[in-house]
C-alpha positions in Angstrom: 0.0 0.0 0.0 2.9 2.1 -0.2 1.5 3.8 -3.7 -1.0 5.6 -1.6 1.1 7.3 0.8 4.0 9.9 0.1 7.7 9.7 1.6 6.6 12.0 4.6 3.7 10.1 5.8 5.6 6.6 5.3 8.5 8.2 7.3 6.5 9.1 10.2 4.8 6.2 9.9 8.2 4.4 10.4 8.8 6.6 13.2 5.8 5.7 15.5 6.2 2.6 14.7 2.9 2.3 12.7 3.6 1.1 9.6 1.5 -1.9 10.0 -2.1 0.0 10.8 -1.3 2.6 8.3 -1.3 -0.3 5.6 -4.6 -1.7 7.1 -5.9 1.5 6.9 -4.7 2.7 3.7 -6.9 0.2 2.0 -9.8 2.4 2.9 -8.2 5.3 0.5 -10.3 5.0 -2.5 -10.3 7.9 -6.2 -14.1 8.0 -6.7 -16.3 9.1 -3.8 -18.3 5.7 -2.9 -22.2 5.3 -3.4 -22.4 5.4 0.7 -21.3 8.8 1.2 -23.5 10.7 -1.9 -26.2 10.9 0.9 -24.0 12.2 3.9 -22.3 15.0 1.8 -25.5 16.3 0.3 -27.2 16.3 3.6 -24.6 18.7 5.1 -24.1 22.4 5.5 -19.9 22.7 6.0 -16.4 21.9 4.7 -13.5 22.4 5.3 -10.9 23.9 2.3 -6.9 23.3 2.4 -5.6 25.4 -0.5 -2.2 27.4 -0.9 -1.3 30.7 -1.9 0.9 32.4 -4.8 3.6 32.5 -1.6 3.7 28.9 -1.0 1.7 29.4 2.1 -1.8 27.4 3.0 -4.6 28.7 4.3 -7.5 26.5 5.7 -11.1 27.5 4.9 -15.0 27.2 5.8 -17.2 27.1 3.2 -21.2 26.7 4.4 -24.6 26.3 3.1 -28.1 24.4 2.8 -28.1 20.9 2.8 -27.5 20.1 -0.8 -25.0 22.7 -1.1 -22.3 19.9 -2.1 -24.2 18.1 -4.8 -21.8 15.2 -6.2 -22.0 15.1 -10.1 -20.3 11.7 -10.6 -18.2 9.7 -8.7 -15.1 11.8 -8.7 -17.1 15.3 -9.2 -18.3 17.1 -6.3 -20.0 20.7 -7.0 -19.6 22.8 -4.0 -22.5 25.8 -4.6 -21.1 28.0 -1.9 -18.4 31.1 -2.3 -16.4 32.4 0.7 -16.3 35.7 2.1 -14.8 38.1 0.4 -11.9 38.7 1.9 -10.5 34.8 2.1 -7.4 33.5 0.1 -9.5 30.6 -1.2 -10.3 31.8 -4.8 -7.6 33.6 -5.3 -5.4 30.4 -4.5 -7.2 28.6 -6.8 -7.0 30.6 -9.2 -3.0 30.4 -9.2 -2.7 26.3 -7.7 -5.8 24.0 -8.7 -4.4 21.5 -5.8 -7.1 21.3 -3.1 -7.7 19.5 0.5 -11.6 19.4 1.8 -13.0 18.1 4.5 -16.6 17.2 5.5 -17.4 17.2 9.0 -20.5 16.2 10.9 -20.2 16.9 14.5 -23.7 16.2 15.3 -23.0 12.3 14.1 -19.5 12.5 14.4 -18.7 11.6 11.2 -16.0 13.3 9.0 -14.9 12.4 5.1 -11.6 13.6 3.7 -11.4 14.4 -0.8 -7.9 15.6 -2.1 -7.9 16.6 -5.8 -8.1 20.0 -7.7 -10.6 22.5 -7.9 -11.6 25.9 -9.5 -14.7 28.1 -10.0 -16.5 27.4 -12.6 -18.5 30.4 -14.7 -21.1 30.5 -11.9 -18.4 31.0 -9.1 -19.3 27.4 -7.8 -16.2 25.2 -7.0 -16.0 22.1 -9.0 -13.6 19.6 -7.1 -12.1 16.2 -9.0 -11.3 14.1 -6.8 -7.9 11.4 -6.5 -8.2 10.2 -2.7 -11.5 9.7 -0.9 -11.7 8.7 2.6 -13.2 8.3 6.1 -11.8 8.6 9.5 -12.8 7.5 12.9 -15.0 9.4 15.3 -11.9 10.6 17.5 -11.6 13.7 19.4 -14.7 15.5 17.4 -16.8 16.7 20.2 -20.4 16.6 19.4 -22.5 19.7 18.1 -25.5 20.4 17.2 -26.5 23.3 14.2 -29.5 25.3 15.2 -31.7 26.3 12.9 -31.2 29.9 11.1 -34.1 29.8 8.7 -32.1 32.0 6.4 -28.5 31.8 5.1 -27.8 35.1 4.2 -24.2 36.5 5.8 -24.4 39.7 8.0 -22.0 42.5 7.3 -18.9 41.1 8.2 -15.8 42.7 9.7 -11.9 41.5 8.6 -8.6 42.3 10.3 -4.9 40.9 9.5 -2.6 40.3 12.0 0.9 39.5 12.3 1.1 38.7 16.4 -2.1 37.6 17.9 -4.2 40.4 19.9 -5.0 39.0 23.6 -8.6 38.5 22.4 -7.6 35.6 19.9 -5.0 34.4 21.9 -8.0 33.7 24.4 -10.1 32.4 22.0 -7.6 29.5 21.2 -6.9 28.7 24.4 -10.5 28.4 25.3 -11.2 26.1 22.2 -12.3 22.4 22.1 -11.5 21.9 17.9 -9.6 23.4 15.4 -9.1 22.2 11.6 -5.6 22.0 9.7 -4.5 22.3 6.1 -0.9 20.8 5.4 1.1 20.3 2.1 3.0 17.7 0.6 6.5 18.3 -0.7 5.2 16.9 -4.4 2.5 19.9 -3.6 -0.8 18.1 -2.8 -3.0 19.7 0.1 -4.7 18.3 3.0 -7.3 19.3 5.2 -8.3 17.3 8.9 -9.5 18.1 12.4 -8.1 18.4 15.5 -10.1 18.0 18.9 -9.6 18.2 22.8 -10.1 19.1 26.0 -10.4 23.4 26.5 -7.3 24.4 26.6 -5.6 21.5 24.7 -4.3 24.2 22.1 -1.4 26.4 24.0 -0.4 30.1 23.1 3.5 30.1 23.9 3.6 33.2 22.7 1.5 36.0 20.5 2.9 34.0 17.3 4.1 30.5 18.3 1.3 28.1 19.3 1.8 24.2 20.1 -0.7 20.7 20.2 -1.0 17.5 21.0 -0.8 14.6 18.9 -3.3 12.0 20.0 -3.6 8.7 19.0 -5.2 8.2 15.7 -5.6 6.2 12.5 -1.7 5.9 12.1 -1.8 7.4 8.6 -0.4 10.2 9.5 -1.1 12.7 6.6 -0.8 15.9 8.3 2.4 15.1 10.4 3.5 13.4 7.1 3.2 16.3 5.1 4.2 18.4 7.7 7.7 16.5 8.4 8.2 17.3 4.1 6.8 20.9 3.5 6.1 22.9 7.2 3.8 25.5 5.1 0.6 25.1 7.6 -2.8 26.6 7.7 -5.4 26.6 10.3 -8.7 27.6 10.7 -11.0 28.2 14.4 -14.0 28.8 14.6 -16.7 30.7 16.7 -19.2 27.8 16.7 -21.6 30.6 18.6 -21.7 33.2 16.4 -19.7 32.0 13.1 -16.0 34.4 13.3 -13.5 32.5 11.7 -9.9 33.0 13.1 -7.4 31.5 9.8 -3.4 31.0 10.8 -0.8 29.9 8.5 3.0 29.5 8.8 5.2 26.9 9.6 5.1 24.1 11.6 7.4 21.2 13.3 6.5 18.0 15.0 8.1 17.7 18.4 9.6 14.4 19.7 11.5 15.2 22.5 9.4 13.3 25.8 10.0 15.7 27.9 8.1 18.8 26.4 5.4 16.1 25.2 4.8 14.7 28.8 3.5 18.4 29.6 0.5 17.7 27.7 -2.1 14.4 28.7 -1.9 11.5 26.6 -0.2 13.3 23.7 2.2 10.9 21.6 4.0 14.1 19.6 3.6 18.0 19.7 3.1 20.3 16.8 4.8 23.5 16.9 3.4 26.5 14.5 5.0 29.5 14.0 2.6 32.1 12.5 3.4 33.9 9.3 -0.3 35.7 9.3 -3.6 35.7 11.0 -6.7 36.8 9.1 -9.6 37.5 11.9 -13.2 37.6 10.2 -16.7 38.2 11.9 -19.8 36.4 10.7 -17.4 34.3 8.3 -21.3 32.4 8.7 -24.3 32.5 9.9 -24.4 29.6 11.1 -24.4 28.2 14.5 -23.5 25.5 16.6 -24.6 24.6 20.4 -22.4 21.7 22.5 -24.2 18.4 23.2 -23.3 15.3 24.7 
């Protein structure tokens, strides 16, 4: 199964001594998007974007709508009829690097479904993703939410603000959060997007532009640390599940080994460290919202 992972994941792989589960599990990586999942991803109303900039640099993204606002055309098309805000890197990424990461995420199910391929807006500025790996992951770490109902999903007037170090509001705000999502790149160029979930406080702020994470035991795939350990270009996205502000990071990250600095943090087997190039703050990103549940 080696054909269906890259040097940096089969690496880390090697590393943690997982080699054997990620073959097991790399069976599950599939082109098309299987008959199963047409239902799930056209019954949702968000996902997830990894894409990269002109700069090299990735930038995750949240793209949101109706259910049926990801309509799959065949089994390797997915229409996506939803644009971002204005002010996000997403089109203008696409419009210079067709290579894209997406994530679909249900927490109220806790189900989530990774797509890799290329995309680009078509005439009527709805993405058209083909896809070249489709594939599930486990439950893990996505704590449960439930959307309440809007009625109408029309964006208020939003508010946008770059940074370069994080204001004490969003430093905060990260440590207060339960989830985050990550893009990552491959050093042959192809994106990623996944999830990350804990405990409050699970994310640290060691300082206004370096923040670290745990990371838990997974599937043993290790696509994000994979890409990571070959091309550090990182993006990720918070969100505001109350009242839809996105909070998008990228830079640079490193994956942490040393046992010491890992035993700080519960039942972490590594650390991520990311070292922030640029923040991009945005209210009402969308109007959607989210309330905890058990």
């Amino acid at each position: 199964m080696t054909d269906v992972y890259h040097s940096g994941e089969l690496t880390v792989q090697k590393m943690a001594g997982a080699e054997v589960a990620a073959e097991q599990n790399g069976r599950g990586i599939k082109k098309s998007i299987p008959k199963g999942a047409i239902a799930f991803l056209e019954t949702q109303s968000l996902i997830i974007t990894a894409s990269v900039d002109k700069n090299g640099r990735v930038w995750s993204s949240v793209l949101t709508g109706e259910p049926g606002f990801l309509h799959v055309e065949d089994e390797e098309t997915l229409r996506i009829r939803s644009n971002p805000v204005l002010n996000d890197p997403l089109i203008h990424n696409l419009n210079s690097n067709q290579e894209i990461g997406l994530l679909v995420i249900d927490f109220s199910r806790r189900i989530r479904l990774r797509m890799n391929g290329t995309g680009r807006f078509d005439e009527d500025q709805q993405l058209v993703v083909q896809t070249e790996q489709v594939y599930g992951n486990c439950p893990k770490y996505i704590q449960k939410r439930s959307l309440l109902p809007n009625g109408v999903f029309h964006r208020k007037q939003q508010f946008e603000h770059h940074f370069v170090n994080l204001p004490p509001k969003q430093q905060e705000w990260i440590r207060q959060s339960d989830t985050f999502f990550i893009g990552s790149m491959s050093s042959e160029g192809k994106l990623d997007a996944s999830h990350r979930g804990g405990s409050p406080g699970f994310v640290k702020v060691f300082n206004e532009r370096t923040l670290i994470f745990p990371d838990y035991f997974g599937n043993s795939m290790f696509n994000t640390l994979g890409n990571i350990y070959s091309n550090p270009s990182t993006g990720i996205l918070f969100m505001d599940f109350d009242f839809g502000h996105s909070l998008q990071l990228t830079g640079r990250s490193e994956i942490i080994w040393d046992e010491k600095e890992i035993s700080q943090f519960p039942a972490a087997e590594r650390l991520v460290r990311l070292e922030i190039d640029e923040a991009l703050y945005t209210e009402n990103s969308t109007q959607l919202s989210w309330i905890q549940t058990q």
